[in-house]
N, C-alpha and C positions, 0 to 999 in steps of 0.2 A: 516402611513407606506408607503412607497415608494413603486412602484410594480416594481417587477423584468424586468428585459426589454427580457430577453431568459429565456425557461426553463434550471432549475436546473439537473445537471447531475442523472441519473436514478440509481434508487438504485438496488447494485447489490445481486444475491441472494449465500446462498451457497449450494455448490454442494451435502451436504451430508443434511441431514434432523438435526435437533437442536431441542434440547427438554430441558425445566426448569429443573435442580437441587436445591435442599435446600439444603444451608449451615445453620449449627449446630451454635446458637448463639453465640457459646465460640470460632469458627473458625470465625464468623461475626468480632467478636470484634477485635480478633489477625489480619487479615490480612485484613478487607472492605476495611483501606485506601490506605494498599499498592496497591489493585487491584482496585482500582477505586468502588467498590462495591456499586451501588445503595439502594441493599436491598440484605437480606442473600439471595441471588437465583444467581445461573449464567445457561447463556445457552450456552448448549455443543451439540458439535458434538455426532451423534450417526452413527455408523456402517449398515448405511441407504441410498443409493444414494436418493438424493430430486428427486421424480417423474421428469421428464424431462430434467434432465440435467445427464444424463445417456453418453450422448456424453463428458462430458468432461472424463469421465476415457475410453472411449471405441473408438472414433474418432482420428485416428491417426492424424488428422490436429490441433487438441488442440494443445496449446505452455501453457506456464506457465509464468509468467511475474512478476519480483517483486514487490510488492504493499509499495510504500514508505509511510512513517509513519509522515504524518503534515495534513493538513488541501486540505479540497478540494476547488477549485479557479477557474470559470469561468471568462473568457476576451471575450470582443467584441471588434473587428477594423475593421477599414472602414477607407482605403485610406490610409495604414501605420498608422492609428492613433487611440490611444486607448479611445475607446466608452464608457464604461461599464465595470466596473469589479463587483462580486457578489461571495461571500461565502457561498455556497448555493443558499438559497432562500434570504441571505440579503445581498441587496445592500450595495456597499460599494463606498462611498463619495470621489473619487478620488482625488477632488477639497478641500478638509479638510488640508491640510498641520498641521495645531497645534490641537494637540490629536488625531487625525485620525488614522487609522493602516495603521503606515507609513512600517511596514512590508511587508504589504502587494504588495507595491508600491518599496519598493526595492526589492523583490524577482522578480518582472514585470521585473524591469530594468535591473536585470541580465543576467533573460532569453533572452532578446531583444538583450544585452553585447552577451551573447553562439550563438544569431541567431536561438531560438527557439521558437519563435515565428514569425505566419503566416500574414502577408500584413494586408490578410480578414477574415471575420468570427468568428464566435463565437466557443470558443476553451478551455479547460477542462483540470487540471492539477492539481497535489498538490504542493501545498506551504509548504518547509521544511526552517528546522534552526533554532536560535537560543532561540527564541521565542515558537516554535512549539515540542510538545511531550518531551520535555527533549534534542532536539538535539543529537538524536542517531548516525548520520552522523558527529560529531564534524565539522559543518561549522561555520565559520566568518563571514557571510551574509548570508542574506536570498535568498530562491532562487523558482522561480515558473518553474516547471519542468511538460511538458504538458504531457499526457499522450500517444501522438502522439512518442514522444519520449521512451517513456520508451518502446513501440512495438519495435524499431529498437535497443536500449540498453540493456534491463535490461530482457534479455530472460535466463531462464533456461534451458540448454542443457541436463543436467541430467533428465529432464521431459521426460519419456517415457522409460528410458534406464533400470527399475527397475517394478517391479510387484507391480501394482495401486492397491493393498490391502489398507484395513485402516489400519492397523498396520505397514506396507511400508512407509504411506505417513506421518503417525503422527511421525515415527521416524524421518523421514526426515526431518520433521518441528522443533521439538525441538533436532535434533543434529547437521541439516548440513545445513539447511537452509540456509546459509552467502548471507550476503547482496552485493546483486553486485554492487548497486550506491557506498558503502562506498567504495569496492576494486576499483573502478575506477576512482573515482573523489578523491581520496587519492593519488593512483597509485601504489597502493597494488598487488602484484604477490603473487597469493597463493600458492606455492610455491617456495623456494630460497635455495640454495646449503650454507650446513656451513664450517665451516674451514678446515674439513675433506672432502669436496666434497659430502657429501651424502644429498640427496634431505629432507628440512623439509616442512613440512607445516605450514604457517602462521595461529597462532591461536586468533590472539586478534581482528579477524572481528567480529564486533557485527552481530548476525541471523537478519535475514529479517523481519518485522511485519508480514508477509503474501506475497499471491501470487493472483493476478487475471488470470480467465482463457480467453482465447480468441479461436475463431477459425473463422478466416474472409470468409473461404468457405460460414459458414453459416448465418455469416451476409449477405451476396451478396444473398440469397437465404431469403431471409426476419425472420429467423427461430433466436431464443436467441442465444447468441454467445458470453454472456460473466458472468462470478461467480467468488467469492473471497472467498477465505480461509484466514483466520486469527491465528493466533498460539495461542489468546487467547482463541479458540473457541475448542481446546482442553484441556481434565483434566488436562495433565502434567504443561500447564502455572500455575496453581494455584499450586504452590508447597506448603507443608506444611496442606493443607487442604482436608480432604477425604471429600468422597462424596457417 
């Protein structure tokens, strides 16, 4: 096995505390495949802030960021020129052109095409498109989108404007969630005026996978600064199935 040449991006936690449910074998059966289901158990959010991350609901410098839905992708450059790419912890054979994951090497080349990627260094991103999760973004090519970018993109305004209850945020997550990469790189106005003049809202944006939290005050201060919330990690994504 090849050893990775950088570490692997750090696994993020979530903000609320997660705890095993059992699903009922006759719910296993109806719905494992459609949720991905490993085994009848899923782990859900509970109405628990996780011991120290009490700053992402309480810290007004928190932001919210949308968490795009493909694969995570580290690159290494040196000198303009690409080192190293790694999916995770596995290395990926740049130099493979026949059967290699040439995916992974056109979403590179797009980002390079946008100018989102940096000279130097080793740099952290996901990989969306057509290949990846179902293509929820309906893209044409694939595309590595660092997550350098998505801090200056893909920020929720709404984050803070409402009461951080759990029953606030899990609404928000399974009704208004909307994905901001799709309304942008579509060029989707969530809002549009119809023949009458009267303001609608655009509704066929698909919701966000999730949101990561940030708060760079606290990275500069050496202290965690960053959690993910996923909309699977609440009850309502399982529809269909009590618990």
């Amino acid at each position: 096995m090849t050893e990775t040449r950088f570490p692997d991006f750090p696994k993020l936690e979530c903000p609320y505390i997660r705890k095993n449910f059992t699903v009922d074998s006759e719910y296993f059966k109806m719905y494992g495949s459609k949720y991905n289901m490993r085994s009848p158990q899923v782990y859900l959010c509970v109405d628990e802030v996780n011991p120290g991350y009490e700053w992402v609901f309480e810290d007004e410098d928190t932001i919210a960021i949308e968490k795009l839905n493909g694969t995570n992708i580290g690159i290494e450059m040196q000198n303009k020129r690409l080192i190293s790419v790694q999916n995770r912890q596995n290395v990926v054979d740049i130099n493979q052109i026949v059967g290699g994951r040439w995916e992974y090497m056109s979403g590179i080349f797009m980002a390079a095409e946008k100018g989102y990627i940096k000279p130097e260094g080793v740099q952290y991103g996901e990989l969306i498109g057509p290949k990846l999760q179902g293509n929820p973004y309906g893209l044409d090519r694939h595309l590595w989108y660092p997550f350098d970018q998505s801090l200056i993109s893909l920020k929720y305004n709404s984050w803070g404007k409402y009461p951080k209850t759990f029953q606030v945020i899990q609404d928000w997550f399974q009704y208004k969630l909307l994905s901001i990469f799709y309304q942008k790189w579509n060029k989707i106005h969530l809002f549009s005026k119809n023949e009458e003049g009267s303001t609608m809202m655009i509704l066929n944006i698909p919701l966000a996978e999730g949101v990561v939290f940030y708060n760079l005050r606290r990275r500069e201060q050496g202290k965690e600064w960053r959690a993910k919330l996923r909309r699977d990690m609440f009850p309502f994504f399982y529809e269909g199935i009590k618990f």
